[in-house]
N, C-alpha and C positions, 0 to 999 in steps of 0.2 A: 504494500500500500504506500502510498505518497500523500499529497498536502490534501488531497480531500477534496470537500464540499465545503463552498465558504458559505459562514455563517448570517452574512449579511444576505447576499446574494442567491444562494441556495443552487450556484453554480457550480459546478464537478471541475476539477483539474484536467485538463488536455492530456494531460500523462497518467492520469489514474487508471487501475486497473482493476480494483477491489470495492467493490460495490453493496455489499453485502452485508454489511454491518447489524441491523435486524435480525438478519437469517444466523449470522455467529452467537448474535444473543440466546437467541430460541436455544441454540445450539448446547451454549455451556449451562443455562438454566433446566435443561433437561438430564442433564449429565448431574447439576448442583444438588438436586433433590432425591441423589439416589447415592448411595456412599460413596463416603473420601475418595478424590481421585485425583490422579496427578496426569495435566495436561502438560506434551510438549509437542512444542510448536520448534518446528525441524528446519530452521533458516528461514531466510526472504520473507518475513516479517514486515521490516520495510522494505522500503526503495530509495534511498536516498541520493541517487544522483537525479531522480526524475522529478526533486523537489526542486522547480521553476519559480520559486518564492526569494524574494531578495529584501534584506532586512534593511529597513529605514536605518539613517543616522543615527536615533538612539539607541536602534536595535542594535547598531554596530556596536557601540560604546557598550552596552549590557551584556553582550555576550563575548565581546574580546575578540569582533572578528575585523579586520584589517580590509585597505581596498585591494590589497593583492590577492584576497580569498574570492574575489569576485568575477567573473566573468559574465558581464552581462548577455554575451550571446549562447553561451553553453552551462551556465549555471556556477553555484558553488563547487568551490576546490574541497577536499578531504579530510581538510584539518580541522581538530579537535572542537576549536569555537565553530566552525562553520556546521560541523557533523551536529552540534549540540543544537543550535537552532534548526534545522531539520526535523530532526526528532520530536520536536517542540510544534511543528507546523505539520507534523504527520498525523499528533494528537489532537493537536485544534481541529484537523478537518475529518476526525474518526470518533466525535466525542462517544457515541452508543459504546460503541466497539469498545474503547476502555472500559468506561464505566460498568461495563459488563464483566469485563473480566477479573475489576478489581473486587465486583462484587462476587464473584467466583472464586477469587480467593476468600473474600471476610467470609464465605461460608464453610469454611475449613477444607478448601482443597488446595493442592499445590499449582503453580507453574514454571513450565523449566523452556526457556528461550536457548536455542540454538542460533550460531549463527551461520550465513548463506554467503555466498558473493554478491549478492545485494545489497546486504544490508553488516558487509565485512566492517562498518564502521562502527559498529557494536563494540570492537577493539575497546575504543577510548572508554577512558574509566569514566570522565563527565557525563558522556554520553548515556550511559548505565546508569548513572548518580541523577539523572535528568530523568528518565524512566519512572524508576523509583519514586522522585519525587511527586512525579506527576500524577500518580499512580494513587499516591496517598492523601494529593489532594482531595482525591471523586469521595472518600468516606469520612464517615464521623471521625470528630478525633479520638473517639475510644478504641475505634476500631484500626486505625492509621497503623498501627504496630503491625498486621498480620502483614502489609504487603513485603517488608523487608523477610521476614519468618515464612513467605510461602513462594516469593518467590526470587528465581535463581538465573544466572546466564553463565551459562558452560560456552570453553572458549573453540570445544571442536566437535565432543560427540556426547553419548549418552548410553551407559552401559551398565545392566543389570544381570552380574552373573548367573551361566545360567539358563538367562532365559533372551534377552533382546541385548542389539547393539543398534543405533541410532544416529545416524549423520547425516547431511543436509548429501551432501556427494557430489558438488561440484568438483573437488579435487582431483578427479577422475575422469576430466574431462581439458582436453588442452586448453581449450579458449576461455576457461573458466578457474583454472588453477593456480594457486599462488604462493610462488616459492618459500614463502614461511606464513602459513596461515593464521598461527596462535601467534605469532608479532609480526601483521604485515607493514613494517614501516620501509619509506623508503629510508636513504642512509643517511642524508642533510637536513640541517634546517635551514629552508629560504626563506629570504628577506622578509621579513613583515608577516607571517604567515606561520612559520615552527615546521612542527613535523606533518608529514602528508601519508595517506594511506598509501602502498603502492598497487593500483588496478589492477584489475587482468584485463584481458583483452575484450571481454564483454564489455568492463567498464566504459572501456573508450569510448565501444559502439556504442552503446546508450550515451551518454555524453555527448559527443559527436555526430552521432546520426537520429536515432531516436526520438532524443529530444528538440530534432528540425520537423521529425516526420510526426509525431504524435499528433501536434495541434493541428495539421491538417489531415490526418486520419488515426483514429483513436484506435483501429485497429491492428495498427502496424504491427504492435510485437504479439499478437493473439493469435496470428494468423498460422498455421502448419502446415505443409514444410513451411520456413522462410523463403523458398525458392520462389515459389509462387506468387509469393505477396510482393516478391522486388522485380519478379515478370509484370504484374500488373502495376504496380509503380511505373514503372520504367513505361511503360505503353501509356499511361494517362498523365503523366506527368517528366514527360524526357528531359526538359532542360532541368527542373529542380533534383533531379534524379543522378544528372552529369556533373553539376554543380555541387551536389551531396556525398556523391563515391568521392570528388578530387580533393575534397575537404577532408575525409576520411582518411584519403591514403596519405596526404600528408603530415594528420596528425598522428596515424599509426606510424608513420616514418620516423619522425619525432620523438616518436615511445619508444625508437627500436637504437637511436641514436644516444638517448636516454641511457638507457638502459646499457648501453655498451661501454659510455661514457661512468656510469655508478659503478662497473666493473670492471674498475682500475683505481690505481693510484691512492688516497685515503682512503673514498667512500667503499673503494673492495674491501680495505679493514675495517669499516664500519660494517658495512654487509655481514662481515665474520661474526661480530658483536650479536647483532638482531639475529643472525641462524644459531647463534649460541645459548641465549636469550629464549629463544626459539623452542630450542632444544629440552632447555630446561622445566620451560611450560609445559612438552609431554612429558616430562618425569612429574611433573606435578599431577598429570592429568591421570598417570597411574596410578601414582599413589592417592587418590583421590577415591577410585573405584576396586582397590586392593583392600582398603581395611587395613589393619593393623598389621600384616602380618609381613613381615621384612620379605620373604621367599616369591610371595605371589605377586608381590610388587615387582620384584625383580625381573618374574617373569612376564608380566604383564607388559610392565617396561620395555623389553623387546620385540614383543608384538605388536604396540603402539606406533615404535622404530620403524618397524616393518609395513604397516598400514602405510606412514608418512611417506615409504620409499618409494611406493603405487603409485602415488599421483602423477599424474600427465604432467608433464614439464612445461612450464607455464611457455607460453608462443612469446612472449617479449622478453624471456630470458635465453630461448634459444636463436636469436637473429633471425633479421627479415629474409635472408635467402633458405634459411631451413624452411621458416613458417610457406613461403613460398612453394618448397618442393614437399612438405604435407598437403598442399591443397593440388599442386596439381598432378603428383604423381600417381594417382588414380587415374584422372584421364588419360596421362601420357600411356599406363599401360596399359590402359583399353586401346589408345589408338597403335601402339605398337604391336601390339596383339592379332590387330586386324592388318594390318597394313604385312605384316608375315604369314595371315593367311590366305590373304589377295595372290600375294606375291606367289605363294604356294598354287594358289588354284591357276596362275596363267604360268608360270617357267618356275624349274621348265615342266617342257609338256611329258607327262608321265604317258598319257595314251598313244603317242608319237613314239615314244622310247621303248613302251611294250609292243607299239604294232612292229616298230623294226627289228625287235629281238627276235621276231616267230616268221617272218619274212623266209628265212630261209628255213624251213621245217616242212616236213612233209606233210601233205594233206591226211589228216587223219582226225578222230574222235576230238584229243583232246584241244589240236588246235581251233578247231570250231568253239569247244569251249571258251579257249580263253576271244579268241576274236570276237566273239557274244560278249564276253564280258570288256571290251574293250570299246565295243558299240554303247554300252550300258556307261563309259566312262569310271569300270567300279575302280581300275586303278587313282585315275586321278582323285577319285572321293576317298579310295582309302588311304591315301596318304596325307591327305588334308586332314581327316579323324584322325588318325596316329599322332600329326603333329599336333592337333590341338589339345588331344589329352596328354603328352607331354607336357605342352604348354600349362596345361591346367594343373598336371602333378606338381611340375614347377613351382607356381605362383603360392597354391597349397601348402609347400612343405616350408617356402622362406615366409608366409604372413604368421603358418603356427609358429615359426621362432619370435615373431615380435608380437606374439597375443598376449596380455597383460603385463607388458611393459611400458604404457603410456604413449601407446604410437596412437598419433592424432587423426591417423587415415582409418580405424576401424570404427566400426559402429557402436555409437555410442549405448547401444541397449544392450549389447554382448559386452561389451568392455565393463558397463559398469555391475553387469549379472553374475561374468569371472570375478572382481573386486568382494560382492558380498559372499561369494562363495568360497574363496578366499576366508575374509573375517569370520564367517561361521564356524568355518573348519579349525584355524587358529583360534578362537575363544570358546569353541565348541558349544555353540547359544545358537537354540532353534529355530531365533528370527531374528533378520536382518532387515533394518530399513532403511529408505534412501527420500529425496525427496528432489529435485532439482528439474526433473528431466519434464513436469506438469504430465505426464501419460500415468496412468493408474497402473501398479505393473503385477502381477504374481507370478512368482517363479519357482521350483522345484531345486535347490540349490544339492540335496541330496536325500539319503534316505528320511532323514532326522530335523533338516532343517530347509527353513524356506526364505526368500526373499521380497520381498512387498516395496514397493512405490506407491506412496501415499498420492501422489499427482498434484492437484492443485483448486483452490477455490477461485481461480482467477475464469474466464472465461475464453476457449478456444476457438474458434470460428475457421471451417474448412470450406475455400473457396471451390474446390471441387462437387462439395454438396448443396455449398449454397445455403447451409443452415446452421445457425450453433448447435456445432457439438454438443452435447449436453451442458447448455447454459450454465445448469445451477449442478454443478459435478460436485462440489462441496465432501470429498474424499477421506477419508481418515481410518487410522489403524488403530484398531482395540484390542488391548491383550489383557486378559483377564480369566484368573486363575488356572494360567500358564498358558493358555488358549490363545491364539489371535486369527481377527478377522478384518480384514479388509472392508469398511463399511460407506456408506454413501449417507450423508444429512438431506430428508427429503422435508423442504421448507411447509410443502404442503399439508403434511402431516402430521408436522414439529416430532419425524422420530427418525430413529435413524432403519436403514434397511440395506439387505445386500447388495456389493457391487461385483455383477458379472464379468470376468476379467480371463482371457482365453488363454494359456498358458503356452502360447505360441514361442518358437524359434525364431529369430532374424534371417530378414529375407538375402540370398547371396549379393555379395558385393557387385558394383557395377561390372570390374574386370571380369569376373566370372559370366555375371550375365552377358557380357561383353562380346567373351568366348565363344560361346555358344549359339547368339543369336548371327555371330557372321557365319560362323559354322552352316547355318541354317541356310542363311542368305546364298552362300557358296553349293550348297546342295542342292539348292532350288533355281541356281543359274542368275539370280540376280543383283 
């Protein structure tokens, strides 16, 4: 969620996405009246770079933000005073939505806030301390005590041995991941401004692009695939579209030079510092969920190492010619693929080369044979098959060496399905959840344990069908008494009911498909 609905006005924000505020109510006051329960809300919470709100003079002076934290055509920078006012105008424009929830704790239940790459500005300790506050506003002051006492913001995940492990699971995803999550600072403090979050590369794009394209379609980031929604962009709106990519590529150029430029000289020993820092917040986060006991801390500790060593390699720490040849070395070997099986199906000629080997043979049974089959072109087909399943064994054997190792060319539903099956197996807890990817997901991780994708309250809209998705998806995981279920809030009803979710495979990559369909076209002569 972002700045909301203004209060005077009763006008929605151009970058809002969360509309729902009502239906969340219903939501946790259905939950409030039935015993103690502890809600956690698994990342992207906020949105704070899509907060288009720019604080007055005084406002500046009240919260300590400078005019270098400002950009008035692409919003607030990331630092601590900017992040704090945000969070302060995400509340003003969600009053239900709070006050619901802090009434949901004064009823003696808990809340535990993860946070997401959206809203990685949760970092800042003010920012947390703004929460809090705000929080304790909405209730009596007798009751003001429970919100510090119910609730909590954990810096990465959420884990009850045993039984569940809990992460937003952007890390897992190149464009989304970021080289020290539990302290994402960059290395310097500039001028007038202090410390700055460092983005990922989604950040940019919302920054950068998003935030041009929102207020003239509220649709933009709702849309599935992205492909489709930047085809029809690009058709209804060419120049603002040529003008928005060149702006983009600049300022990702920018990030990339950034970033090359932070990893050297000082700020590389600073870098050390913050991955050290870093480091130590996962031994905290161990020993936080180990208990007392020196041994399973220990162990646990290692395993946390090992989660952290998963994540996708953030794309603005690997250079813009890498990030480059993750995007297009997909097509390159789809069209290299084809372009050798072309090559194959015209030279050379295999039916030429057979007809002249049996040229001199005597008329008999078997040469009728093969000249039938030579009429039939079965040589030239069968060696076009041969090469292509080679081809395909090929591609096969070197993509299973780079399957969960953060390569940014796999699909992301596979990628992040090995990850939870992964954590399941090393903490050995029957359910795994994720949250990032907004699809509802369930998964068979193995005998004992399963994975779930909570999806999203936000709304999807598929221009293919021409209809929202199911508008009000309103998704959520309940586990109770060891139990969990994959559930859906159905507003109409005020109750919650089952969500049917097909426990599908991902569909073959394009090279594959790639393969295959020239395969086809070469069969078929055209």
């Amino acid at each position: 969620m972002t700045s909301g609905r203004d209060r005077e006005s009763g006008v929605w924000s151009p970058t809002e996405d969360f509309f729902w505020d009502d239906e969340f109510r219903d939501f946790l006051r259905f939950y409030a009246s039935q015993a103690p329960s502890t809600l956690v809300i698994n990342g992207d919470l906020f949105d704070f770079l899509k907060v288009l709100v720019f604080p007055t003079p005084e406002q500046m002076r009240t919260y300590g933000i400078s005019e270098s934290d400002i950009d008035r055509t692409y919003g607030l920078r990331s630092s601590e005073p900017a992040a704090t006012f945000q969070v302060d105008k995400i509340i003003d424009g969600h009053p239900t939505f709070f006050q619901s929830l802090a009434e949901f704790m004064a009823a003696g239940n808990s809340v535990i806030i993860l946070k997401g790459n959206h809203d990685i500005q949760l970092f800042w300790n003010a920012v947390r301390e703004r929460v809090y506050s705000r929080l304790e506003d909405l209730l009596p002051r007798n009751r003001k005590k429970v919100v510090r006492e119910k609730l909590s913001f954990l810096p990465w995940c959420f884990y009850v041995p045993n039984l569940l492990y809990v992460e937003h699971g952007n890390q897992y995803e190149y464009t989304t991941s970021f080289r020290n999550f539990l302290n994402p600072q960059l290395p310097i403090n500039y001028p007038g401004t202090g410390r700055q979050i460092e983005l990922d590369l989604s950040g940019f794009l919302v920054r950068y692009v998003l935030n041009r394209l929102k207020p003239i379609d509220p649709l933009s980031d709702s849309i599935r695939p992205q492909s489709q929604y930047l085809q029809a962009f690009w058709t209804a709106h060419p120049f603002l579209f040529v003008t928005t990519i060149g702006t983009t590529i600049r300022y990702i150029l920018k990030a990339f030079s950034k970033a090359r430029q932070l990893s050297s000289g000082p700020a590389r020993r600073a870098y050390g510092r913050i991955t050290g820092e870093n480091s130590r917040m996962i031994r905290e986060e161990a020993a936080r969920f180990a208990g007392k006991s020196p041994a399973k801390e220990k162990a646990l500790e290692r395993k946390f190492f090992m989660f952290d060593d998963r994540k996708a390699e953030p794309v603005l720490t690997s250079g813009p010619w890498r990030f480059l040849w993750n995007e297009i070395r997909t097509p390159l070997s789809g069209l290299a693929v084809a372009l050798v099986l072309y090559a194959v199906s015209i030279v050379p000629d295999f039916n030429g080369m057979a007809e002249r080997a049996i040229s001199t043979w005597p008329h008999s049974f078997w040469r009728s044979v093969i000249e039938g089959l030579i009429a039939l072109k079965v040589p030239q087909i069968g060696a076009v098959a041969i090469l292509a399943m080679l081809l395909i064994f090929a591609y096969t054997k070197i993509r299973s060496k780079r399957k969960g190792h953060g390569s940014g060319s796999l699909d992301i539903t596979r990628k992040i399905r090995e990850d939870a099956r992964v954590i399941a197996r090393e903490l050995d807890v029957p359910y795994v959840t994720f949250g990032h990817t907004h699809y509802a997901d369930i998964h068979r991780c193995s005998d004992r344990s399963w994975y779930f994708n909570t999806g999203t309250w936000m709304t999807i809209f598929s221009p293919e069908e021409q209809i929202y998705r199911d508008a009000h998806q309103f998704t959520f995981l309940k586990v109770d008494d060891d139990a969990a279920e994959l559930l859906r809030w159905n507003p109409d009803r005020k109750g919650p009911q089952p969500v049917h979710v097909v426990d599908t495979e991902p569909v073959q990559t394009d090279v594959e498909d790639g393969i295959f369909k020239t395969l086809i076209n070469v069969l078929s002569g055209r």
